[in-house]
C-alpha positions as CSV (number, residue, x, y, z in Angstrom):
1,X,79.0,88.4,117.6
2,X,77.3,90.0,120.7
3,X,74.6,93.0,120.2
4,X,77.8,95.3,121.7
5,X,79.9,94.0,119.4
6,X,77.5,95.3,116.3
7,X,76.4,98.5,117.7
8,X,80.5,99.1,118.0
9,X,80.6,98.1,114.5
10,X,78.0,100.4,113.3
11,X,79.4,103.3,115.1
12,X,82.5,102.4,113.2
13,X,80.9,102.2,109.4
14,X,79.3,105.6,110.3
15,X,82.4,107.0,111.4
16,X,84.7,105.9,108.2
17,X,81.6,106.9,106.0
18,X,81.6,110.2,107.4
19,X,85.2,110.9,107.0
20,X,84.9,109.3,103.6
21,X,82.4,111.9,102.7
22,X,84.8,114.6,104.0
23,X,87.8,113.3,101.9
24,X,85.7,112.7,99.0
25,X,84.3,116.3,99.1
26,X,87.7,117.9,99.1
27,X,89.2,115.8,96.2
28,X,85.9,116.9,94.4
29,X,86.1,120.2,95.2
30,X,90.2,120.6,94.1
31,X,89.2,118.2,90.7
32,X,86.9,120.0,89.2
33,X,88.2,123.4,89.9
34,X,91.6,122.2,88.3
35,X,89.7,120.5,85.4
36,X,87.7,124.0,84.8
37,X,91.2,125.9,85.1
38,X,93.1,123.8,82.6
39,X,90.2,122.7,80.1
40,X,89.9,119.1,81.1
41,X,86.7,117.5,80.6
42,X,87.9,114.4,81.9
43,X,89.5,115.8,85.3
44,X,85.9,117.6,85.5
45,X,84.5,114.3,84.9
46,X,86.5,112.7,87.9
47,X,85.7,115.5,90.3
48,X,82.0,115.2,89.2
49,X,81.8,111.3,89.5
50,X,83.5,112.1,93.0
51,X,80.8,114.7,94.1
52,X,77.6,111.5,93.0
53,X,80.2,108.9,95.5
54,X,79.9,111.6,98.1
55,X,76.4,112.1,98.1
56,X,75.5,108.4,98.0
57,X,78.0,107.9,101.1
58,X,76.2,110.6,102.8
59,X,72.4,108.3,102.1
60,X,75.0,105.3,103.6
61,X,75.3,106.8,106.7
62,X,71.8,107.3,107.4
63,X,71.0,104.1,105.9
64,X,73.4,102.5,108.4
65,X,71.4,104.5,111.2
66,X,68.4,102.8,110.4
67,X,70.0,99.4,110.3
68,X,70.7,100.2,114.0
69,X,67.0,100.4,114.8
70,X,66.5,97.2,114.6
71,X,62.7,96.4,114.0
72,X,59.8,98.9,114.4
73,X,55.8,98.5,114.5
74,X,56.0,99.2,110.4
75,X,59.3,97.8,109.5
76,X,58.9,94.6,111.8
77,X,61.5,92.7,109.7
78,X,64.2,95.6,110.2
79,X,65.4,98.4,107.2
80,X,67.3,95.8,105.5
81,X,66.3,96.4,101.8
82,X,67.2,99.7,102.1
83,X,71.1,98.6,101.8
84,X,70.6,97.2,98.9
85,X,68.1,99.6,97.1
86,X,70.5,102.6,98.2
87,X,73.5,100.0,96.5
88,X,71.3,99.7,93.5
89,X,71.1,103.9,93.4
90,X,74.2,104.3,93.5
91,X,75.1,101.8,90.9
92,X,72.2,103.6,88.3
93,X,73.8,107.0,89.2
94,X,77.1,106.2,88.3
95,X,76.3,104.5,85.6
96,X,74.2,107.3,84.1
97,X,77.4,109.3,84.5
98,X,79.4,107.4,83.1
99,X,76.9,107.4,79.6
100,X,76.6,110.8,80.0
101,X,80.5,111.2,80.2
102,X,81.3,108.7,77.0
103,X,79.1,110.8,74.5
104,X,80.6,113.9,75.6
105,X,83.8,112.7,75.3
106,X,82.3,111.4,71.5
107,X,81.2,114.5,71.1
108,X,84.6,116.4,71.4
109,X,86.6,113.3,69.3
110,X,84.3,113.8,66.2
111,X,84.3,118.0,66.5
112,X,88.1,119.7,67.0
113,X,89.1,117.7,69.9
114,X,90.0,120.0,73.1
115,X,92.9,122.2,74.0
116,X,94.4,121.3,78.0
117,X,97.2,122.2,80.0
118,X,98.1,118.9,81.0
119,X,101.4,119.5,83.2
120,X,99.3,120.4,86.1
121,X,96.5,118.2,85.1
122,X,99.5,114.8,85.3
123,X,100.4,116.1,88.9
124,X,96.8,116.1,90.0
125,X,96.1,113.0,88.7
126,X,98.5,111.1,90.1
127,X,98.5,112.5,93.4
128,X,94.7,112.2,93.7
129,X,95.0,108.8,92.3
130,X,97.4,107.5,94.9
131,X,94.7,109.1,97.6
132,X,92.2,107.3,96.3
133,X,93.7,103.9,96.2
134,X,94.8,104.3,99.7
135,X,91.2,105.1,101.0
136,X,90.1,102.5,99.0
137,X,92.4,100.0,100.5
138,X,91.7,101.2,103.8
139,X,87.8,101.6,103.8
140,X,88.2,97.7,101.5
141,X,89.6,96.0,105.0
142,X,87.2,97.7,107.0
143,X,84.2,96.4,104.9
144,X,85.2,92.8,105.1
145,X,86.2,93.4,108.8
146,X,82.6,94.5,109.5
147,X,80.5,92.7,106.6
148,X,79.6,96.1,105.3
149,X,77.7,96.4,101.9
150,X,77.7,100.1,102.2
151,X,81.8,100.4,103.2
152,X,82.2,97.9,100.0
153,X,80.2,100.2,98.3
154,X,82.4,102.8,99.1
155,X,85.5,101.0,98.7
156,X,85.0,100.4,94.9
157,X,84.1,103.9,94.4
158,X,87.5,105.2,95.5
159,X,89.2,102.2,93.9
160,X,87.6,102.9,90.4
161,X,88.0,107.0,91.1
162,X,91.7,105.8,91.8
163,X,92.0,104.1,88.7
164,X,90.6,107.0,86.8
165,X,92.7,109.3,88.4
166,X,95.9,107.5,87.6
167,X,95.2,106.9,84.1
168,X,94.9,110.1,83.6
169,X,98.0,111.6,85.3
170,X,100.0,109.2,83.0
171,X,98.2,110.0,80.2
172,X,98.3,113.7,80.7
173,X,102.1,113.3,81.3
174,X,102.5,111.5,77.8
175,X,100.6,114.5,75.9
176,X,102.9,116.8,77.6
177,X,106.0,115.0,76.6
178,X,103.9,114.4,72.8
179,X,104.1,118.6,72.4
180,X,106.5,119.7,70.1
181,X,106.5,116.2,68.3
182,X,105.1,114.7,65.1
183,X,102.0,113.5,66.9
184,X,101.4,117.1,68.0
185,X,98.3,117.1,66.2
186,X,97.0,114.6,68.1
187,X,97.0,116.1,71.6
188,X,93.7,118.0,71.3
189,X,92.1,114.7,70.9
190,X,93.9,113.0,73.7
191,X,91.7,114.1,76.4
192,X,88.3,113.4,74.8
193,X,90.2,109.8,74.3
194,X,90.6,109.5,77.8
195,X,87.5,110.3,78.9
196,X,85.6,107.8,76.5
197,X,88.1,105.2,77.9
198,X,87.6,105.7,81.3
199,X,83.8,105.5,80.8
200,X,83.6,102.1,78.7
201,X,86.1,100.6,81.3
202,X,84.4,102.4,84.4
203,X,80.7,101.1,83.6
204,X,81.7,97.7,84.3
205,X,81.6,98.1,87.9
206,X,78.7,99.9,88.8
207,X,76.4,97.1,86.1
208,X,78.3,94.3,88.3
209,X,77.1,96.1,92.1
210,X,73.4,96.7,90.3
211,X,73.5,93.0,89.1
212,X,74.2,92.0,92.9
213,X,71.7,94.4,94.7
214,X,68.7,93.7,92.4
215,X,69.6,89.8,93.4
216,X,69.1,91.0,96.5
217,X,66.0,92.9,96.2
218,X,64.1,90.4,94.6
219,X,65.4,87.7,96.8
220,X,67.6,85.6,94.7
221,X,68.5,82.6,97.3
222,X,72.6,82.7,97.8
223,X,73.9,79.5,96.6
224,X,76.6,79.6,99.3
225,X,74.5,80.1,101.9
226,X,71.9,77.8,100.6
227,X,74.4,75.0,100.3
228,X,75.9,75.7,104.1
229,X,72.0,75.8,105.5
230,X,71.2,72.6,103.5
231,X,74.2,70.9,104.6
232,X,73.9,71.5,108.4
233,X,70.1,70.1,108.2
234,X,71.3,67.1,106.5
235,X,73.8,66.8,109.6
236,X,70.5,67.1,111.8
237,X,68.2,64.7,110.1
238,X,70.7,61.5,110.3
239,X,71.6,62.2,113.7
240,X,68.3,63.0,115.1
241,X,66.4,60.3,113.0
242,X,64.1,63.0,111.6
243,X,62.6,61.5,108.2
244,X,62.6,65.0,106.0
245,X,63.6,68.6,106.0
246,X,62.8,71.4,104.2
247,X,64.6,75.0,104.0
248,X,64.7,78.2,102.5
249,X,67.1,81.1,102.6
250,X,67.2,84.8,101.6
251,X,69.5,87.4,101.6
252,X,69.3,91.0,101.8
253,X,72.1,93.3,102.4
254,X,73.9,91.7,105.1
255,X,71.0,90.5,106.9
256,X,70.4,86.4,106.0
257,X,66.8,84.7,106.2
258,X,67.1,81.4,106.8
259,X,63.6,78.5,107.3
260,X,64.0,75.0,108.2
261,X,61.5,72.9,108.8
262,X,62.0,69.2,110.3
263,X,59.5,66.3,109.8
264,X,59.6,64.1,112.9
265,X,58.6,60.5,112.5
266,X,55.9,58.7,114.0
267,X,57.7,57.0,117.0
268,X,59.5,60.1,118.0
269,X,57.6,60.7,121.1
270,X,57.1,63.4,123.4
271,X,60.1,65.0,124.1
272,X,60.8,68.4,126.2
273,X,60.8,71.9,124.7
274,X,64.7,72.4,125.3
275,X,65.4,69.0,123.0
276,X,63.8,71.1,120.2
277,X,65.3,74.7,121.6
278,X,69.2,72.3,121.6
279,X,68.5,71.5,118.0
280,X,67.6,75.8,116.9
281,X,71.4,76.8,119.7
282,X,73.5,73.9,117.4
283,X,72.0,75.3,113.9
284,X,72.6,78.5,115.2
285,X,75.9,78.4,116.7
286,X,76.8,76.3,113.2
287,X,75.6,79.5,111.1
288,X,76.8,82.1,113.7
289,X,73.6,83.7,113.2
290,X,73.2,86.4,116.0
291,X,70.0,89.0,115.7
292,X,69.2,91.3,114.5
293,X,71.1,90.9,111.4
294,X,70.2,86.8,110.9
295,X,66.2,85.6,111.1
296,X,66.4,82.3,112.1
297,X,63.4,80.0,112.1
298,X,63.6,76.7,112.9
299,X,60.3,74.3,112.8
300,X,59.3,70.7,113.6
301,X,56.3,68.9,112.3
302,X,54.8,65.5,112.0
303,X,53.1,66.9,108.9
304,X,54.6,66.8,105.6
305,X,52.1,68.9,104.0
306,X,53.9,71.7,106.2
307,X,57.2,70.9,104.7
């Protein structure tokens, strides 16, 4: 991938960001007044969760501005962490919602339940539910088409708000047809039910993306990408004749760290500078790494002490 192509791809994550943000406000805006309007904590709790995903898309976009910078005289390895710090935020936030949402909803279930209009609380939830799911498909492809932590980020957002959403359209529908019925008396309660539903199955995801940025943030080497560097130096080793190799690799956001260092033997001679440089293009070309996003460093020594 050429520089072009990755400040094309940039331009693109801050574009779908930004109209993510504007979607994302709007379905807000239209859930919580319609949860307010008919008495539903849960719809209120959708729009709210939907208000924290836009906020944290809006710290994406800037994030992916400073990703664009490149390196500076303070930041001389780039704003990578930031990626995953701002993925780890996110994840804390929503998850601190989604606590905050269960004992509510606990709340309600061990008091006199709570009285909802829930025809028009089905039709908004299935309609925003099948919005959400489509903008989570769409901004899903995008984020694999252009590595993008903070568009898969954004992606599961609007896939679990989908989710959510859904669940409670159908749900709302079933209390509406329950009215009238012997389990009449159990319709106040269905939408605290919900909502302590939703949370336990919605605090899944945002532990999982917290799990994987804090790997991140303290370095945890990928064993994918350890396996794929350690496999390629092998390759170099038997058909170069070096005698050992040693390598380390890191990941941060979608930047990748990798450090190999070669030990020459005694009788490899003097060789030219582009004999090494040949060795660093193949490794290279093998891992696709292309800067700024990949920090290649590739060593030779006669030393194993520097291995």
């Amino acid at each position: 991938m050429t520089n072009l192509q990755q400040d094309t791809d940039s331009h693109e994550e801050r574009r779908t960001l930004v109209y993510s943000i504007i979607v994302t406000a709007l379905d807000a805006a239209v859930g919580i007044s319609v949860g307010l309007v008919i008495n539903s904590s849960s719809i209120v709790f959708d729009g709210v969760y939907s208000v924290i995903d836009a906020a944290m898309t809006g710290l994406s976009v800037g994030v992916s501005l400073l990703l664009t910078r490149g390196s500076t005289r303070y930041f001389q390895f780039g704003f990578w962490q930031f990626e995953p710090m701002l993925v780890l935020l996110n994840s804390v936030v929503l998850a601190l919602s989604c606590g905050y949402a269960l004992l509510g909803a606990l709340n309600d279930l061990f008091s006199v339940g709570r009285a909802v209009s829930f025809g028009p609380g089905a039709a908004y939830g299935i309609v925003a539910g099948l919005l959400a799911l489509l903008m989570a498909y769409v901004i899903g492809r995008r984020a694999k088409r252009l590595d993008s932590e903070l568009l898969l980020m954004d992606a599961r957002n609007w896939f679990a708000s989908g989710l959510v959403s859904v669940a409670l359209g159908i749900s709302f529908w079933i209390a509406a047809r329950m009215h009238g019925t012997s389990y009449d008396h159990l319709v106040p309660y269905l939408d605290p039910a919900v909502l302590a539903t939703l949370s336990l199955l919605l605090l899944p995801l945002p532990l999982r993306a917290c799990w994987r940025s804090v790997k991140d943030i303290i370095q945890v080497a990928p064993v994918d990408l350890d396996e794929e560097v350690r496999e390629i130096a092998r390759d170099i080793q038997k058909r170069y004749g070096f005698e050992n190799f040693s390598s380390y690799v890191a990941k941060m956001g979608r930047a990748r760290f990798v450090d190999i260092t070669f030990l020459a033997p005694d009788d490899l001679g003097p060789r030219e500078v582009d004999f090494f440089d040949g060795i660093r293009r193949e490794i290279a070309e093998r891992l696709e790494a292309v800067p700024p996003s990949h920090w290649l460093n590739i060593e030779f020594t006669s030393d194993e002490a520097w291995l």
